[in-house]
PyMOL commands that place a pseudoatom at each C-alpha (Angstrom):
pseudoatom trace, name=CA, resn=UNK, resi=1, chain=A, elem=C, hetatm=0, pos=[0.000, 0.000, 0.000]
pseudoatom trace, name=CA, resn=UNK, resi=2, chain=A, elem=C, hetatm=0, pos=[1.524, 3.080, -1.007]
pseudoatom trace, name=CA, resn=UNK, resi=3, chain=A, elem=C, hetatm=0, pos=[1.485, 6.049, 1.284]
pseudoatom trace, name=CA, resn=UNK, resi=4, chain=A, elem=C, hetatm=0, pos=[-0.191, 9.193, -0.772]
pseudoatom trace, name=CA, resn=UNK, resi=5, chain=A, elem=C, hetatm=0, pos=[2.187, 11.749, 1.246]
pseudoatom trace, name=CA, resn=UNK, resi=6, chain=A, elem=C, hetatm=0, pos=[5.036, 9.864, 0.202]
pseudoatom trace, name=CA, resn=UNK, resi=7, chain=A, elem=C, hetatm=0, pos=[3.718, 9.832, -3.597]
pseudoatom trace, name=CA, resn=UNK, resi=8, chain=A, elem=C, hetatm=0, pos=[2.894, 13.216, -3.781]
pseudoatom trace, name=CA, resn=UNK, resi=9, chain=A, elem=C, hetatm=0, pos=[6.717, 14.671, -2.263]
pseudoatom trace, name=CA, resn=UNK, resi=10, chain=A, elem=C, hetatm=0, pos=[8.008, 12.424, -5.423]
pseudoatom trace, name=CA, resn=UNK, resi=11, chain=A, elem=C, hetatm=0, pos=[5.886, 13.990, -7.418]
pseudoatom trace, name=CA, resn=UNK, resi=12, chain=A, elem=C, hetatm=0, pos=[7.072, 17.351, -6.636]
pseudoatom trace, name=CA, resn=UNK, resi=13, chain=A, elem=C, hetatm=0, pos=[10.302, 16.755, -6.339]
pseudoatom trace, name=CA, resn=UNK, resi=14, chain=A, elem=C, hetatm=0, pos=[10.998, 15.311, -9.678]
pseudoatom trace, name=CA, resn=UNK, resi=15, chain=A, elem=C, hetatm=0, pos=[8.921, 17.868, -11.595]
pseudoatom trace, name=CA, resn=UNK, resi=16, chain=A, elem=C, hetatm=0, pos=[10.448, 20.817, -9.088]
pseudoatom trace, name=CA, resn=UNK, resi=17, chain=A, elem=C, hetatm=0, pos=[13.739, 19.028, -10.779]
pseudoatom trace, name=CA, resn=UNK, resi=18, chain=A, elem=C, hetatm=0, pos=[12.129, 19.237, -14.255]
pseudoatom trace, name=CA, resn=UNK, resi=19, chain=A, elem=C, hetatm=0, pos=[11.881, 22.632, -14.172]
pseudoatom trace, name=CA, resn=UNK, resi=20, chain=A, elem=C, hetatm=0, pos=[15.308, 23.559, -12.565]
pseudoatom trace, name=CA, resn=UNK, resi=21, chain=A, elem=C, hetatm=0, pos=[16.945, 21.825, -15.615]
pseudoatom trace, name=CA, resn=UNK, resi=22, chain=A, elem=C, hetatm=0, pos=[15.048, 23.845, -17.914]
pseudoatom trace, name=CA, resn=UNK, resi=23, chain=A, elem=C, hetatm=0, pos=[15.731, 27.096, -15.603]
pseudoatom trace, name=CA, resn=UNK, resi=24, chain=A, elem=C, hetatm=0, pos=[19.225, 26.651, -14.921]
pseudoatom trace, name=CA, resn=UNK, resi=25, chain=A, elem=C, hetatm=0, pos=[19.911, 25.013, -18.734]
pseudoatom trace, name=CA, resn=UNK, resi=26, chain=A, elem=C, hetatm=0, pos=[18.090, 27.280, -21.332]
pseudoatom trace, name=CA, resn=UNK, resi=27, chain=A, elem=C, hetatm=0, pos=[21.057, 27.233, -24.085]
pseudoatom trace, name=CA, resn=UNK, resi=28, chain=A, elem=C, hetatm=0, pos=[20.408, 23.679, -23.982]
pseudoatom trace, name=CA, resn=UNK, resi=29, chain=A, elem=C, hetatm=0, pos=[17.354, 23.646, -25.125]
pseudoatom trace, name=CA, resn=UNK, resi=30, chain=A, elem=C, hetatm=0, pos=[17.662, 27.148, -27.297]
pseudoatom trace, name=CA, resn=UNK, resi=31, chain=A, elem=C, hetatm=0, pos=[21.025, 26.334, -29.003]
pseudoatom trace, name=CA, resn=UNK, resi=32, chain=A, elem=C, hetatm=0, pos=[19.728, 23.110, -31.221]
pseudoatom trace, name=CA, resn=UNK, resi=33, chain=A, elem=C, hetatm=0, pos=[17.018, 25.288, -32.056]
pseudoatom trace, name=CA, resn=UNK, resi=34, chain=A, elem=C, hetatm=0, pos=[19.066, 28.560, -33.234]
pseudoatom trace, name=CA, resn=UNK, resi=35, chain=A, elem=C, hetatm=0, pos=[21.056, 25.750, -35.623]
pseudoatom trace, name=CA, resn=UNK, resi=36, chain=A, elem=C, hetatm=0, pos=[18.041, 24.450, -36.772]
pseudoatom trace, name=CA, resn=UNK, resi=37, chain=A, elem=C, hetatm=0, pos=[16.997, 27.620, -38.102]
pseudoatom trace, name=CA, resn=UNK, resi=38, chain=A, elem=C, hetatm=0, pos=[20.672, 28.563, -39.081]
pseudoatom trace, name=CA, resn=UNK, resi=39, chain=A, elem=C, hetatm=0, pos=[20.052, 25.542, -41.497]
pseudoatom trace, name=CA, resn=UNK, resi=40, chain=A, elem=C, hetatm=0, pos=[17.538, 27.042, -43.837]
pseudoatom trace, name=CA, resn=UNK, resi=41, chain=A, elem=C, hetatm=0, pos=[19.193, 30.721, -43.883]
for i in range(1, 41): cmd.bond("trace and resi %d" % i, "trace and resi %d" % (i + 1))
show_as sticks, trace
zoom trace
């Protein structure tokens, strides 16, 4: 039997680490998109 309490902090915690990567990382996820475009230019 899982414990909701339990379910709910891992929940949170691994979207609360979701969005750090995308706050602390945006050229990661910018940079592919800048050569993409480069591409066609």
């Amino acid at each position: 039997m899982h414990d909701p309490v339990m379910f709910i902090l891992q929940a949170l915690v691994s979207f609360a680490s979701a969005v750090a990567l995308v706050v602390r990382h945006p050229a990661s996820f910018q940079v592919p998109d800048y050569d993409f475009l480069r591409a066609f230019k």
